[in-house]
C-alpha atoms as one frame of an Amber mdcrd trajectory, in Angstrom:
protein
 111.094 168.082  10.550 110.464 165.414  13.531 107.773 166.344  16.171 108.380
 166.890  19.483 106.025 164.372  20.750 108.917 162.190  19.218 112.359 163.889
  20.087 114.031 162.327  23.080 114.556 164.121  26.438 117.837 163.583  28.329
 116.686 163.974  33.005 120.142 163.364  34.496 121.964 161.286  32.826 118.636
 159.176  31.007 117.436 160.041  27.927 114.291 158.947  27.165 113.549 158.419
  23.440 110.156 160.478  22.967 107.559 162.692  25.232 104.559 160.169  25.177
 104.449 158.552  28.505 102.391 155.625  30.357 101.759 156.671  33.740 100.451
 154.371  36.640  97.489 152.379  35.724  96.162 150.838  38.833  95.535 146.564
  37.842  94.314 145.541  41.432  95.481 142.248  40.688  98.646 141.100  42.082
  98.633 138.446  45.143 100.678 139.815  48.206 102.461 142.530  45.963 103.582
 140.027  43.930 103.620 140.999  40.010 102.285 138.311  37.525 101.682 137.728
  34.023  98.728 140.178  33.852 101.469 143.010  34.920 103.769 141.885  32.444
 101.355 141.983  29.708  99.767 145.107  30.844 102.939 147.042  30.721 104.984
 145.053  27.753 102.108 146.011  25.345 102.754 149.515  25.764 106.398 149.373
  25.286 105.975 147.194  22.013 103.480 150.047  21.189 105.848 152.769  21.313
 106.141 154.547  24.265 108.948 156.253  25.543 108.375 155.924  29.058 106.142
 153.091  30.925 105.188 153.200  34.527 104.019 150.816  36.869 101.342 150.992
  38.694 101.601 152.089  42.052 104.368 150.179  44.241 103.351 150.205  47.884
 106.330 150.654  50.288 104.470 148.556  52.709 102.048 145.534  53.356  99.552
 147.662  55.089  99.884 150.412  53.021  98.291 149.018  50.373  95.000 150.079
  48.845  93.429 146.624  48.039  94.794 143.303  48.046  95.356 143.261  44.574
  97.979 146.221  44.775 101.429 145.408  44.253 104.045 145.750  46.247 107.660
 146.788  47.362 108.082 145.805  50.525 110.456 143.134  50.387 113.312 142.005
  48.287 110.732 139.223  46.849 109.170 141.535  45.072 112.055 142.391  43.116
 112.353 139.298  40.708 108.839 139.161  39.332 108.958 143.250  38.567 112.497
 142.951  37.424 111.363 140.641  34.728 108.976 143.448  33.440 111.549 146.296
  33.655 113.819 143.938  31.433 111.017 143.820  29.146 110.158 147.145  28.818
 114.209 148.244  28.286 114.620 145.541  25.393 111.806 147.105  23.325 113.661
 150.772  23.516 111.415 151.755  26.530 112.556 153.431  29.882 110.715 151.346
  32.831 109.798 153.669  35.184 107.855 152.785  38.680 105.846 154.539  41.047
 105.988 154.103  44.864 103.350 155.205  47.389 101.277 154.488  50.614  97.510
 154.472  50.066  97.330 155.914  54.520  93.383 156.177  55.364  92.554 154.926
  51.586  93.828 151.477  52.524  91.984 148.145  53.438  89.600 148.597  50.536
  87.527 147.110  47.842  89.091 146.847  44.739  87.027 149.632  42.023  85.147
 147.160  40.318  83.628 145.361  43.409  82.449 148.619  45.158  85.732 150.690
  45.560  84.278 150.721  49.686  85.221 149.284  53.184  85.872 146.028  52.685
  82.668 143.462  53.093  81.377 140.022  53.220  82.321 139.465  49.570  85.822
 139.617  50.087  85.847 138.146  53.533  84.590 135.025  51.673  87.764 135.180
  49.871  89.966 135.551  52.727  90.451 138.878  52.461  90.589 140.434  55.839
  90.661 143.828  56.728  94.211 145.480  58.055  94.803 148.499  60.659  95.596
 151.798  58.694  97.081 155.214  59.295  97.176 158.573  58.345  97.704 162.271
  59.378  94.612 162.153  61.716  92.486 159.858  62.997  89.509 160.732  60.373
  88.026 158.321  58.089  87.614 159.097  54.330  83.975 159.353  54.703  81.119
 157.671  57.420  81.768 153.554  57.236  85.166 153.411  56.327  87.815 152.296
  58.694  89.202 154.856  61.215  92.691 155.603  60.683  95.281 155.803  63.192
  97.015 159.156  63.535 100.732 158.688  62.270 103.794 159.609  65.582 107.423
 160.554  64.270 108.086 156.869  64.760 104.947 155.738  62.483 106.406 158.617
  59.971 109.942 157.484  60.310 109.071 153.825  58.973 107.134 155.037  56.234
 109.965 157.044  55.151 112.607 154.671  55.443 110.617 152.223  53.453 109.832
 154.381  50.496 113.635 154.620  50.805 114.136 150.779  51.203 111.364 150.484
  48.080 113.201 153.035  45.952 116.532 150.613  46.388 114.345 147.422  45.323
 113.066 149.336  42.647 116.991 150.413  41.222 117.609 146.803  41.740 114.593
 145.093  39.435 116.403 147.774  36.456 113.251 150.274  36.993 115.216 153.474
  35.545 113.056 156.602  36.313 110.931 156.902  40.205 108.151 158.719  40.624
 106.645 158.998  44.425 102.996 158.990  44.692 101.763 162.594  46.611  98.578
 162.629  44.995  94.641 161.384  44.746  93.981 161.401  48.522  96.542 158.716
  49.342  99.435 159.377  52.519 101.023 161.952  51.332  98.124 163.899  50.077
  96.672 163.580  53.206  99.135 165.057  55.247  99.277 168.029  52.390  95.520
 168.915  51.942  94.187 171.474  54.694  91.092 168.945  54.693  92.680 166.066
  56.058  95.898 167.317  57.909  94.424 169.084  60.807  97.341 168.464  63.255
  98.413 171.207  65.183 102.122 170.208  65.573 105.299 170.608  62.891 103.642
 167.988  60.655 100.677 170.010  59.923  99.191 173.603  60.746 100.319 175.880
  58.118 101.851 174.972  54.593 105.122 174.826  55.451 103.743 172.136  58.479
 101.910 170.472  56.026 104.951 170.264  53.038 106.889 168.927  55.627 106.506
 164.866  55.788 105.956 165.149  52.126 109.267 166.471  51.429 110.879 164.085
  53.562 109.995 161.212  52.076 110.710 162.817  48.879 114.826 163.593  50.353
 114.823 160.221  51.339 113.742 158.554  48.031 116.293 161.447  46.085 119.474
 160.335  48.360 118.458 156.592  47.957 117.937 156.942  43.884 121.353 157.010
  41.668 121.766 160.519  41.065 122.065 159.899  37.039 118.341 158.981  37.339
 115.352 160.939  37.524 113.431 161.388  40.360 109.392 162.167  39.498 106.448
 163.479  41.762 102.614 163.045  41.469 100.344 165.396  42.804  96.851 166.638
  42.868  97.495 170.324  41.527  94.056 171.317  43.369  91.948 169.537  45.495
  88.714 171.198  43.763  87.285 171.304  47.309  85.956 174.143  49.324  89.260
 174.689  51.957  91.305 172.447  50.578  94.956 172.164  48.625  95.050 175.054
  45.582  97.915 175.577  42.855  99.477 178.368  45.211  99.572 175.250  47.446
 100.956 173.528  44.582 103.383 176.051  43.301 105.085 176.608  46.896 105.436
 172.970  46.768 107.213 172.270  43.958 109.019 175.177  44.152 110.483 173.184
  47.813 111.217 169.643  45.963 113.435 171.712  43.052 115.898 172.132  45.288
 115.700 168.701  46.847 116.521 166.808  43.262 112.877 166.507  41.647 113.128
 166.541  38.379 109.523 166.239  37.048 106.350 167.430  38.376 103.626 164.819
  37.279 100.460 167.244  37.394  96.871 165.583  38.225  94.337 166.493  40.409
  91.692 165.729  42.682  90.912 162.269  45.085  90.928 163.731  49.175  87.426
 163.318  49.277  86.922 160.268  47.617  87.846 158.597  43.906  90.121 160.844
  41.738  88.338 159.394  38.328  85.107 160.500  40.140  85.255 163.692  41.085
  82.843 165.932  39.634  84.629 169.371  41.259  87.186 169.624  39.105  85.545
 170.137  35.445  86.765 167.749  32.909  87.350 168.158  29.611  90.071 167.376
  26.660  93.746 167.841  28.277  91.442 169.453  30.914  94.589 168.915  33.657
  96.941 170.389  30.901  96.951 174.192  32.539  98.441 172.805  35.695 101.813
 171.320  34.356 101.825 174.323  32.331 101.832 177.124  35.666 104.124 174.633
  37.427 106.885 174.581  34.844 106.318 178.271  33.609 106.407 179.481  37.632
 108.171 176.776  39.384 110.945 176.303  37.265 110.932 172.694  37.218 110.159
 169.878  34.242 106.590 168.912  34.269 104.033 165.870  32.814 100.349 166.596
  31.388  98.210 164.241  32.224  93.576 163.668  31.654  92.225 163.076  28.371
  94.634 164.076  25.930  93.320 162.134  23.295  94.706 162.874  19.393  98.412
 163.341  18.947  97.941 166.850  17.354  96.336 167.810  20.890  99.779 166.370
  22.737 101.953 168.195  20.233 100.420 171.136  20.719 101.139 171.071  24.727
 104.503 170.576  24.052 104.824 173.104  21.473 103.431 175.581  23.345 105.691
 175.068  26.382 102.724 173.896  28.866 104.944 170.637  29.403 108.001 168.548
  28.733 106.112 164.838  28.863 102.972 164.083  27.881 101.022 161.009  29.763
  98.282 158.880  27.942  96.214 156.818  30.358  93.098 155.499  29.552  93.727
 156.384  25.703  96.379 153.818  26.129  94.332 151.341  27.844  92.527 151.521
  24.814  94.902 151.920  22.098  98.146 150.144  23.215 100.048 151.544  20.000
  98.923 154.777  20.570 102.158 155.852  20.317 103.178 154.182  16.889 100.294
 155.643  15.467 100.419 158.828  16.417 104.529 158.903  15.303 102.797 158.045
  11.933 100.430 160.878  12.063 102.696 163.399  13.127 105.796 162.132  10.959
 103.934 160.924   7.775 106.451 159.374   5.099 106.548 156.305   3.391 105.269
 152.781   4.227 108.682 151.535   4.437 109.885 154.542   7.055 106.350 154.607
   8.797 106.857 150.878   9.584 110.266 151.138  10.142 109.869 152.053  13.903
 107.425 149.193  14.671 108.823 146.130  16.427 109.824 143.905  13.501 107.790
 141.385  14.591 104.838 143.487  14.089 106.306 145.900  11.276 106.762 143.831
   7.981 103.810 142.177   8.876 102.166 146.039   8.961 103.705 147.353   5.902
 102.210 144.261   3.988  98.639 144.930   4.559  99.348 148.855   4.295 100.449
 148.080   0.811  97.462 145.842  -0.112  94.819 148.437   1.530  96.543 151.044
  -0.482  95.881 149.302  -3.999  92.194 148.481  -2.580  90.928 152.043  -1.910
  88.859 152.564   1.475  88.237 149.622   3.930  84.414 148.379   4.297  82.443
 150.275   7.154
């Protein structure tokens, strides 16, 4: 009997051939949006390595709504080539490319992680790298020395949306197959969700409903731009694990409001309005840790959801899908550090012969693979 890690699942009219999923790895390494060879090999590895579904990293809609200058981008129909050579990629290994769009809003203009993850400084204004204007729900900075944000109008929120529109197209036309729009980890859309950064007090903020409301816009606007054979995704922070701020009720009202609107999968993390998402220490973390939230929104929302946060072992990912706490299961990091996770855990979970273990590697990797497995066989356990 096959696992379930490992049967397809048909959103719309895309199947995609198994459950294990790559989200959006942030690379910080792209030149004015522009994808390179680092992006291709980033996200080709994981398609030779099995998975059924491989995300970009995050796509921003427009120039200043990037989070570093490394971030790549959709904002123009030169972006398209360089990503569509990925997508093409990913499809001819058996993959579905899938891409995620988003505005990084009073997150922008910053260091990339590794130099500070902070208000950009001297170090990369010796590059060049000069700081841009940036805008969000209010006019409140993510925390004392970052920029000051300026406080979105309809007009302001009317471009945004019509370029995570205009993105969504560009992304269709680089052969990206599944889109997934970015309304977690503190960036825009968070912001205008979370109680502790959407203190307006007109119909874009106030109560939930006030709050939901640019969110779900954006999200219409990316649905009726998106063939409707293909799947549109979501991202959000289930909780903000903050005093006052966003809560699953929060979360379960919204997802409840995109259902209707054409969302096909909730992609449950959490975390990021105060600061890093990978940082916080309010939310506790352990294995699957996250895994409870995908499992609420699909058993009370009614809508397809993705587990995501150190699921580790393939046993632990069948297990959330066995159980019913989610229809996709998303290895990140794990990933990062095992590119054929995926091929390896098909082998632990469908054990059979050399031949049919090796069978669903790429071929240029596969005979090579059944070959040693053969010779390690006849020489007993490998050295320490």
């Amino acid at each position: 009997m096959g696992s379930l890690l490992f049967s397809p699942l048909t959103l719309r009219g895309l199947t995609i051939p198994n459950r294990a999923v790559v989200p959006p790895l942030c690379q910080y390494s792209a030149q004015e949006g522009m994808a390179n060879d680092w992006h291709m090999v980033q996200l080709g590895r994981f398609a030779v390595g099995g998975f059924g579904l491989v995300f970009s990293e995050v796509v921003s809609v427009l120039r200043e709504g990037r989070i570093t200058h490394g971030d790549l981008g959709l904002w123009s129909d030169d972006h398209v080539a360089p990503l569509k050579r990925i997508a093409d990629f990913i499809k001819a290994q058996g993959a579905v490319p899938g891409v995620q769009l988003g505005h990084a809003g009073r997150k922008g203009s910053m260091q990339r992680p590794w130099e500070g993850n902070g208000p950009l400084g001297p170090d990369q204004f010796a590059k060049g790298e000069t700081t841009w204007d940036i805008v969000s729900a209010v006019a409140k900075p993510i925390a004392e020395g970052h920029l000051t944000p300026a406080a979105l109008d309809a007009g302001g929120m009317a471009r945004i949306r019509d370029a995570f529109a205009d993105a969504a197209k560009r992304a269709r036309a680089a052969g990206f197959e599944a889109v997934e729009v970015h309304c977690a980890h503190g960036y825009l859309l968070h912001q205008f969700l979370s109680p502790l950064s959407n203190t307006r007090n007109d119909g874009f903020g106030g109560d939930l409903a006030g709050r939901m409301r640019f969110p779900l816009e954006v999200i219409r606007a990316v649905r009726e731009a998106w063939p409707e054979n293909l799947p549109v995704f979501v991202r959000i922070s289930a909780v903000d694990g903050l005093d006052g701020g966003w809560t699953m009720e929060d979360s379960l009202a919204f997802a409840r409001a995109m259902r209707p609107l054409g969302v096909d999968v909730v992609d449950c993390s959490s975390g990021g309005i105060g600061g890093s998402a990978t940082g916080s220490k309010r939310v506790p973390r352990g294995y699957g840790f996250q895994v409870p939230y995908a499992a609420q929104i699909r058993r009370e929302a009614g809508i397809a959801s993705m587990a995501v946060g150190l699921i580790i072992g393939p046993h632990q990912a069948e297990a959330a899908l066995d159980s019913g706490e989610a229809d996709l299961i998303a290895i990140g990091r794990e990933a990062m550090n095992n590119p054929n996770w995926a091929l390896m855990a098909r082998a632990m979970l469908e054990p059979g012969t050399t031949e049919e273990v090796f069978a669903c590697w790429p071929p240029q990797h596969g005979w090579w693979m059944e070959k040693r497995a053969a010779v390690m066989q006849s020489l007993g356990a490998p050295p320490a």
